[in-house]
C-alpha positions, 0 to 999 in steps of 0.5 A: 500500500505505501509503494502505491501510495507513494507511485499516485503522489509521483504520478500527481506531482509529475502533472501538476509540474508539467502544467508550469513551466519547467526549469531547464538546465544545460546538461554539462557546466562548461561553454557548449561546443558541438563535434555532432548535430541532430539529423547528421548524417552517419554511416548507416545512422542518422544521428539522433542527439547533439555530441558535446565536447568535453575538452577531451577529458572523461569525469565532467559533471553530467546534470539532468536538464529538467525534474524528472525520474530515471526511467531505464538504464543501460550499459553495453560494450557498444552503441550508447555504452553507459546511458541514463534515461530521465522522462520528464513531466513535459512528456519528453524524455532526456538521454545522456550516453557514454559515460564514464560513471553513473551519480553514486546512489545510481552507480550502487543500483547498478552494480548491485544489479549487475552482481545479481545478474552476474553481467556487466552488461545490463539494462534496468527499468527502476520503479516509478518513484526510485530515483526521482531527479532534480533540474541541475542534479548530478546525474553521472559523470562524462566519458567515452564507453560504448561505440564513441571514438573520444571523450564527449557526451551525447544527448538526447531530448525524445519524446516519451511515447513512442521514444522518437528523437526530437531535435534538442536545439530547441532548448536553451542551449547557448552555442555561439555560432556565427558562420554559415554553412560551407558548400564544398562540391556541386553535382547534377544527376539524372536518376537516382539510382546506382545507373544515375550519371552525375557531373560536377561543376566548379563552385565559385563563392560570390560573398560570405553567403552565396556561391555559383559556377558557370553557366550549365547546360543540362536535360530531362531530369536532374537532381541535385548532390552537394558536398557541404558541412556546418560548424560553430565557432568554437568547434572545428568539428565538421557537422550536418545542417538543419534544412535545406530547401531546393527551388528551380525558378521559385518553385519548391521542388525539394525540401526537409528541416530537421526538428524530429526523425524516427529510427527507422530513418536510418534503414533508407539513409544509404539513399540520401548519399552517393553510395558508390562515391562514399565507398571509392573515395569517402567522400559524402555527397548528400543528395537532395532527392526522394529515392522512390524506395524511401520512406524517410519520416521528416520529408512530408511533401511526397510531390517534391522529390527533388527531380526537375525537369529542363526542357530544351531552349529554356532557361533557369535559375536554380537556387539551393537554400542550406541553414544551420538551426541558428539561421545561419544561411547559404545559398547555391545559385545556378543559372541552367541552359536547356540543351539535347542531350546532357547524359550518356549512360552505358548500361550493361545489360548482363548480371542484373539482379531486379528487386522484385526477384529471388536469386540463388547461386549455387557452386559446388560447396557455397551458395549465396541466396538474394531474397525478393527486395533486398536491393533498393534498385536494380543492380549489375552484380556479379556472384563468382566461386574462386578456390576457397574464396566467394567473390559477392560484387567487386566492391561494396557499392549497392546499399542494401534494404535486406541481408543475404545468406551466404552457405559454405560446405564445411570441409573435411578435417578433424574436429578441433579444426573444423571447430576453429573454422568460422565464415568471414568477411575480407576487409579492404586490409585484406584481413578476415573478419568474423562473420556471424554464422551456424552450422547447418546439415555440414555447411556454415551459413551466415547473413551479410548486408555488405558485398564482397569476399567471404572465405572460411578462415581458422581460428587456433590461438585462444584469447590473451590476458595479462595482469597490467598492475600487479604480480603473482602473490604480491600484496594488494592491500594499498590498491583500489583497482585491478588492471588487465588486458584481454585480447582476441585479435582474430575471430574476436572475444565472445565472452568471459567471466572473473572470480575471486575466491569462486565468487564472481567479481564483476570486471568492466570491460573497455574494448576499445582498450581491451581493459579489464577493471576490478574495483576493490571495493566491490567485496569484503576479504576474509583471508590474507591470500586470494585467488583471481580466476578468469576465463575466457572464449573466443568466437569459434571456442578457443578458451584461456583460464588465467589465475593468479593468487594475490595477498590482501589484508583482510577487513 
């Protein structure tokens, strides 16, 4: 009875709250620089949050933006790594990743979880009137866990039903920011697709806000692609940009403006960009048509899909309107003759693979297996059996809406070996890559969205830990934490598992580093002389036991 009694006075302070104005505090205390905006761009994501610098330093106070109540907490070896979640009475909800600690009465809820569980990775819902949060409290520290290449905090405004990202911009959050949008490269293409022909045209920049080229002749459809990025003055971070509206002799034909995206936008991003360009040269041309496939939340004018038509004899102005969400604006202005002919395009008919069709390869002991859709358009794709190596494309240069499956016949070998076997994928280094796969009536079959070159490779060299700060009984009586190395520098580390005394102990893992962490504090010693104990598998199986015996004053 008091738990509920105590959740109904939550839930109606948590209304009447939301009827006034709330308070809002920026989420960390020094001046905001910005390394990531809201909508940008990302290999296979659109960024969901703003990235905030933290001067390159991890331990930065974190502070929750407005009152609210912890809603869910999580911590993964990837993604978003160490990440609190705070639902607000205004009905959104704030997120705060990467970091490199939780507030103390959250961190004690967490490893007392992760004790129980006997997991480092965990994700918790605490109850309704658990961990109740004030505007400004300290609610974790800055950090770099999970998928974050540095030291920055990444933050998050969603709305709370239905969890979809708003763009957080729109809260008080003092940026200073003066410059413009920088165009970089200009393009015409006609189509959309991986056969679309495309051209550049030198820019040349009139003033601070206004770049050109010479005139252009162009026909039929055309579409525009431009190589662009926003930035603030205090960051030299390369970032996206908020809106962007296209119009060809005053009339609107492509536009979008970044306030809200669902998650599901990142399944058609690969569309918004030329695919091929980014993975020959790394070069990001963002596109500015509607993909007939896309389905992206943010483009609402479903007749503006970015094609223009240029009928020859004609003249035209084509102006391409770019801002930041501070108002910061560019303008591409471009002044289009109609001609016969603009684009010649070779297309070789051989090795298509369509859409609306399945396609199955089969070889003497491998099969590749193409489901109905799983390209956004029709490709030229060759699928060739060379030796031990499967050649699927030359190159990666499809995006693809759907995996493909991948089958080798297990060859015939001992036991160990053929348990060391796994698929993989070859990288650009020429390195295998382990592939996700099972064994399946003698074959190893396995699911791919990239394109290129598979092979079974062998795996014989178990995983390798090594004691960084400490030796074979010493005494460890003035020490707060115990540090290790794991690696598995093939197939990869699939999971492990430490012991003191055959209690489990829970160690925090850091792949980017390949750390392993232990917090003295964590257990109480009854005896002078310990036992560390940890064991390890790699992803075919290869396993390491390490032990050492290390000496302690008992409590």
């Amino acid at each position: 009875m008091k738990s509920d009694y105590l959740v109904f006075i939550f839930l109606i302070s948590f209304s009447l709250t939301s009827q006034s104005e709330q308070k809002w505090v920026p989420p960390i205390d020094i001046p905001i620089q910005l390394s990531g905006t809201f909508g940008e761009l990302r290999n296979n994501h659109f960024h969901a949050g703003l990235d905030i610098r933290t001067q390159g330093r991890q331990g930065l106070k974190v502070r929750c933006v407005q009152d609210g109540r912890v809603s869910r907490i999580r911590v993964s070896l990837s993604g978003y790594g160490k990440t609190l979640y705070i639902e607000h009475p205004d009905g959104n909800t704030s997120v705060y990743a990467h970091l490199k600690k939780f507030a103390p009465k959250i961190e004690k809820y967490v490893k007392e979880n992760q004790y129980k569980k006997e997991s480092f990775t965990i994700q918790l819902f605490p109850e309704v009137d658990e961990f109740l949060v004030d505007a400004g409290e300290v609610i974790g520290y800055s950090g770099n866990t999970g998928g974050s290449y540095g030291p920055h905090l990444h933050f998050e405004m969603r709305k709370t039903n239905g969890q979809f990202p708003i763009n957080a911009m729109r809260y008080p959050l003092v940026i200073d920011d003066t410059q413009r949008p920088q165009i970089q490269n200009f393009y015409l293409y006609s189509g959309t697709g991986p056969f679309s022909s495309k051209k550049e045209y030198k820019l040349i920049q009139i003033n601070d806000s206004v770049y050109s080229t010479a005139g252009v002749s162009a026909s039929g459809n055309i579409n525009i692609g431009l190589r662009l990025f926003d930035r603030q003055n205090l960051s030299y971070n390369k970032n996206g940009i908020y809106s962007v509206s296209v119009r060809l002799n005053g009339v609107q034909y492509f536009s979008y403006q970044m306030d809200q995206i669902l998650f599901d936008d990142s399944k058609y991003i690969n569309l918004m960009i030329d695919y091929e360009e980014l993975k020959k040269k790394k070069r990001r041309i963002h596109r500015f048509v509607a993909h007939p496939e896309q389905k992206f939340s943010f483009l609402k004018n479903v007749e503006q899909n970015g094609e223009m038509q240029i009928d020859p004899g004609k003249s035209y102005q084509l102006l391409i309107e770019v801002n930041d969400y501070n108002k910061n604006t560019s303008y591409v202005e471009v002044y289009l003759t109609g001609t016969k002919e603009m684009f010649k395009q070779n297309i070789k008919e051989s090795d298509f693979v369509k859409t609306m069709e399945e396609y199955l390869y089969e070889f003497e002991d491998k099969s590749v297996y193409f489901e109905k859709d799983s390209f956004f358009d029709k490709v030229n794709l060759k699928v060739e059996d060379l030796g031990d190596t499967l050649y699927i494309g030359e190159e990666d240069l499809f995006p693809m809406r759907k995996a493909y499956t991948i089958k080798f016949k297990i060859p015939k070998a001992d036991s160990l070996t053929i348990s060391q076997s796994f698929l993989s994928f070859i990288n650009k280094k020429g390195k295998p890559v382990f592939l996700s796969a099972f064994k399946k009536d003698g074959y190893l079959e396995g699911k791919s969205k990239l394109l290129g070159k598979f092979l079974i490779s062998q795996d014989s060299v178990s995983p390798e830990i090594k004691a960084i700060n400490f030796k074979e009984k010493q005494w460890l009586s003035n020490y707060g934490f115990m540090r290790l190395k794991i690696s598995d520098d093939f197939s990869g580390l699939k999971k492990f598992r430490g012991e003191i005394n055959g209690k489990w102990i829970l160690l925090e893992h850091e792949p980017k580093n390949n750390s392993l962490i232990y917090n003295f504090n964590d257990l109480e010693f009854k005896e002078a002389l310990n036992q560390l104990k940890i064991e390890a598998e790699d992803q075919v199986g290869n396993k390491t036991i390490f032990k050492r015996n290390f000496y302690r004053k008992p409590k």
